[in-house]
C-alpha positions as MATLAB code, in Angstrom:
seq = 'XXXXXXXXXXXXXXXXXXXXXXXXXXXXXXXXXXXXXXXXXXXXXXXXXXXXXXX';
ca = [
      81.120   93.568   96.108;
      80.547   94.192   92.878;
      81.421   98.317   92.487;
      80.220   99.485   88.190;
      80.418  103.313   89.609;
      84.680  102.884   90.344;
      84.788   99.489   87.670;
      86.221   97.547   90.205;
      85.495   94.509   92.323;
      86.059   95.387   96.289;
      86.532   92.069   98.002;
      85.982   92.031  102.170;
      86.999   89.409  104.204;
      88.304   88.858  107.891;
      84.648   90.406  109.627;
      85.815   91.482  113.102;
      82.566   93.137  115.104;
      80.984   94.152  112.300;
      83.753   95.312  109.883;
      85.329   93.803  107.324;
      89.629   94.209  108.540;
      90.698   93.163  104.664;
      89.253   95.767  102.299;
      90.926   94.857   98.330;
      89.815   96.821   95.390;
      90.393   94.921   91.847;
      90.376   96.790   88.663;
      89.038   95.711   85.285;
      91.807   93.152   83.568;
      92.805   91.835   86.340;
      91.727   88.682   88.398;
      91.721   87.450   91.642;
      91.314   83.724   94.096;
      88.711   83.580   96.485;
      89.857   83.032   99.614;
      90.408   79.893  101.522;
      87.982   80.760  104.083;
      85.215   80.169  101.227;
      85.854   76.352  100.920;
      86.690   76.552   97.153;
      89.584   76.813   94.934;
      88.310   79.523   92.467;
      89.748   82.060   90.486;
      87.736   85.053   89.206;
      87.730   87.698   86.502;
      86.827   91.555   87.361;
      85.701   92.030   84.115;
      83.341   88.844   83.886;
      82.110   90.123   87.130;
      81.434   93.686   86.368;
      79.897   92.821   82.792;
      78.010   89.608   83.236;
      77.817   86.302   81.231;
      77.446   87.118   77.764;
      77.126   83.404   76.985;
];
């Protein structure tokens, strides 16, 4: 989830009846891998995600 009001990226995985168990905020400058569970091999930058493509 992408979160502009804190500048962070809060990533939720593990849903157990209805919640989300894993709860991970991620700052600006840093990046993170999606998890296994998604079927890809990706890794991701907060600030790309917060501010868009400016391509």
């Amino acid at each position: 989830m992408v979160d502009r009001e804190h500048d962070q990226v809060l990533l939720r995985s593990d849903p157990r009846s209805g919640e989300y168990e894993n709860k991970v905020p991620h700052k600006r400058g840093t990046s993170f891998t999606v998890p296994a569970v998604v079927g890809v091999e990706m890794k991701l930058s907060v600030d790309h995600l917060l501010d868009g493509d400016e391509d």
